[in-house]
SESELO-546196 format. One record per residue: residue number from 1; x, y, z negated of N, C-alpha, C in turn. Coordinates in steps of 0.1 Angstrom, whole numbers. Layout:
! SESELO-546196
SITE  num    n_X    n_Y    n_Z   ca_X   ca_Y   ca_Z    c_X    c_Y    c_Z
SITE  NUM      X      Y      Z      X      Y      Z      X      Y      Z
...
END
This chain:
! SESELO-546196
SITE  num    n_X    n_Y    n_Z   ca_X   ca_Y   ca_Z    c_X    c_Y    c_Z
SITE    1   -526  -1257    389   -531  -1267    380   -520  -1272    371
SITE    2   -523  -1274    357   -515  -1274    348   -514  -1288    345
SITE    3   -505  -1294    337   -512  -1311    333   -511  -1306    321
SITE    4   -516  -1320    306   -506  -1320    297   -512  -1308    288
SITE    5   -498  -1300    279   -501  -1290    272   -499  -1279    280
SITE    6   -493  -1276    292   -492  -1268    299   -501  -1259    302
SITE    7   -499  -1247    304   -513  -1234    304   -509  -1235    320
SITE    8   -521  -1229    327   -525  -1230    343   -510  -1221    350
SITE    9   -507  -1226    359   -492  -1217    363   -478  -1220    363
SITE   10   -481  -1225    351   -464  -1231    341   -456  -1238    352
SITE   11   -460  -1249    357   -452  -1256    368   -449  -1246    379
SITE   12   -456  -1238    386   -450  -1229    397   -441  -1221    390
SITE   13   -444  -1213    377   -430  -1206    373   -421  -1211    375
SITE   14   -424  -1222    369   -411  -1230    369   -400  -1233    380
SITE   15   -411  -1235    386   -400  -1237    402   -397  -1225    409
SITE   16   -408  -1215    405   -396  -1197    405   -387  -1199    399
SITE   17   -387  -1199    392   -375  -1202    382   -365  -1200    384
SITE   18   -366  -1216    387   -355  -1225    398   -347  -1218    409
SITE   19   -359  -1215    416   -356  -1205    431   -346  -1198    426
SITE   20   -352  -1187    416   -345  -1177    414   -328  -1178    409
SITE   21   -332  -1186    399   -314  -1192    395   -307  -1199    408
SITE   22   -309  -1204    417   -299  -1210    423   -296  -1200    435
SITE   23   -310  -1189    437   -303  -1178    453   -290  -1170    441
SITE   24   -293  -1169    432   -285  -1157    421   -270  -1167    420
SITE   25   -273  -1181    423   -261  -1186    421   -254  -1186    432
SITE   26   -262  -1183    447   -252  -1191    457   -253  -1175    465
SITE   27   -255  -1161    459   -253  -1149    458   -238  -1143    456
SITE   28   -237  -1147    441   -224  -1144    435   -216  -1157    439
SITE   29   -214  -1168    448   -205  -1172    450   -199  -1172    465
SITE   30   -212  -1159    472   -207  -1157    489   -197  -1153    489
SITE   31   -187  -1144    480   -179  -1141    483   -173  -1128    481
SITE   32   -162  -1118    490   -161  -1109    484   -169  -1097    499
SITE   33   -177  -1087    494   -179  -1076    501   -175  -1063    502
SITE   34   -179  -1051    505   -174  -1042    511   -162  -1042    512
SITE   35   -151  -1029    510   -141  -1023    510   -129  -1034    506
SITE   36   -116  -1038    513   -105  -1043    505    -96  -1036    500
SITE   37    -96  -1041    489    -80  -1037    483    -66  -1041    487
SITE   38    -62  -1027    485    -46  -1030    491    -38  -1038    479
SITE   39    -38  -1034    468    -34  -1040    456    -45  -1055    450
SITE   40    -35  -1059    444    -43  -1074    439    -53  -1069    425
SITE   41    -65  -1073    423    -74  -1068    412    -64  -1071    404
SITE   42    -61  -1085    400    -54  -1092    388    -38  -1090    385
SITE   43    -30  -1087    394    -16  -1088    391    -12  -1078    400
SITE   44    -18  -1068    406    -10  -1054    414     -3  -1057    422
SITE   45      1  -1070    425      8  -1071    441     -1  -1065    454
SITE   46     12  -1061    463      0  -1056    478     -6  -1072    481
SITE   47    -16  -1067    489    -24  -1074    499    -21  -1075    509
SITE   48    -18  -1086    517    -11  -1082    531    -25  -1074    539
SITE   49    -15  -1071    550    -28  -1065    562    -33  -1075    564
SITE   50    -33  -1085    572    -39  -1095    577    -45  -1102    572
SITE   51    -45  -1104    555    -53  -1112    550    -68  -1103    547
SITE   52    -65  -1087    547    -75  -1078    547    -85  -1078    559
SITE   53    -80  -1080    569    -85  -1080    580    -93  -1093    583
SITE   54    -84  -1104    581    -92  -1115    578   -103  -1120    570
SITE   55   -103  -1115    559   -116  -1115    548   -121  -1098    540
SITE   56   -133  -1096    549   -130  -1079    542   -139  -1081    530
SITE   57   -132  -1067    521   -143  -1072    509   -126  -1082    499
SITE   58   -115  -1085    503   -113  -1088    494   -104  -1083    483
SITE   59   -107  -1091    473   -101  -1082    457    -89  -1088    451
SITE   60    -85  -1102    457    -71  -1110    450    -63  -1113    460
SITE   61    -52  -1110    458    -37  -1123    467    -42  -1133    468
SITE   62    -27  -1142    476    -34  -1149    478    -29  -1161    466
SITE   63    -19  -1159    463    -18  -1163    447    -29  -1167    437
SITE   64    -36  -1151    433    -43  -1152    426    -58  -1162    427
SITE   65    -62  -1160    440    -73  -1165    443    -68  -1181    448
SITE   66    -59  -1184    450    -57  -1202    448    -58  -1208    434
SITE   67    -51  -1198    423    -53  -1202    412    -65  -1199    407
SITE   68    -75  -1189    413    -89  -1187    408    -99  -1203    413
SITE   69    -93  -1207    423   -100  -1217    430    -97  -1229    424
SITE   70    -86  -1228    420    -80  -1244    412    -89  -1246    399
SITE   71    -97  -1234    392   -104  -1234    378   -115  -1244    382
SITE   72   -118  -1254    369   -134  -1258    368   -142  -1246    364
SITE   73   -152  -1243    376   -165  -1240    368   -179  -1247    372
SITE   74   -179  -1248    356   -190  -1257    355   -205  -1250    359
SITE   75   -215  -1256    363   -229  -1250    367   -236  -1256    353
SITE   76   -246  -1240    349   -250  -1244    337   -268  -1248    343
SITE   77   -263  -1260    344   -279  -1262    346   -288  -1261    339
SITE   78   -301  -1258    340   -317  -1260    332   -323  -1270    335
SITE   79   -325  -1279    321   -335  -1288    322   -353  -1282    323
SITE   80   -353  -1282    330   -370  -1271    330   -384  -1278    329
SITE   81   -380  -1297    334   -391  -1302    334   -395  -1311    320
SITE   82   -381  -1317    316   -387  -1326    306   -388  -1336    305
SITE   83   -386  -1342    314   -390  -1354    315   -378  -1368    310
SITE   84   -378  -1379    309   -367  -1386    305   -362  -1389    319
SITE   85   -366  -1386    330   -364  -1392    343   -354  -1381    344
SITE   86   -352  -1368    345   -342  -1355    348   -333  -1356    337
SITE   87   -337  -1359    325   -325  -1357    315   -314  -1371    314
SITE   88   -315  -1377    325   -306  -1391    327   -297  -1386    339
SITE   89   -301  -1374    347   -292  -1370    358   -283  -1367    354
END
């Protein structure tokens, strides 16, 4: 059930939507998977053994990935509903 100008549906999309954006967000930030590298993706230094063993699946030193961690990134949120109540969050 729709309110408004809304065609019948619109609000469930919407909260697919939603769904969909945030597993896709908290997807690409599990981590790293399969195979590790011995070499650093970003700067070619080795990888220790231990830190491979430790986290498999990973692709940076440990250099690189402190300074990957130190970056803001921002979440690009969607306003989806409209309302003046969401757009004050």
């Amino acid at each position: 059930m729709a309110g408004g100008w809304a065609r019948d549906g619109a609000v469930s999309e919407q909260i697919e939507a939603s769904i969909s954006d945030e597993l896709a967000r908290l997807k690409a930030r599990r981590g790293p998977s399969g195979e590790s590298l011995t070499l650093c993706a970003e700067c070619d230094e080795p990888i220790p053994e231990k830190r491979r063993l430790a986290i498999p699946g990973v692709k940076l030193c440990i250099d690189c990935q402190q300074e990957r961690d130190g970056r803001y990134q921002s979440r690009g949120g969607i306003n989806r509903r409209g309302s003046k109540v969401s757009q004050l969050k």
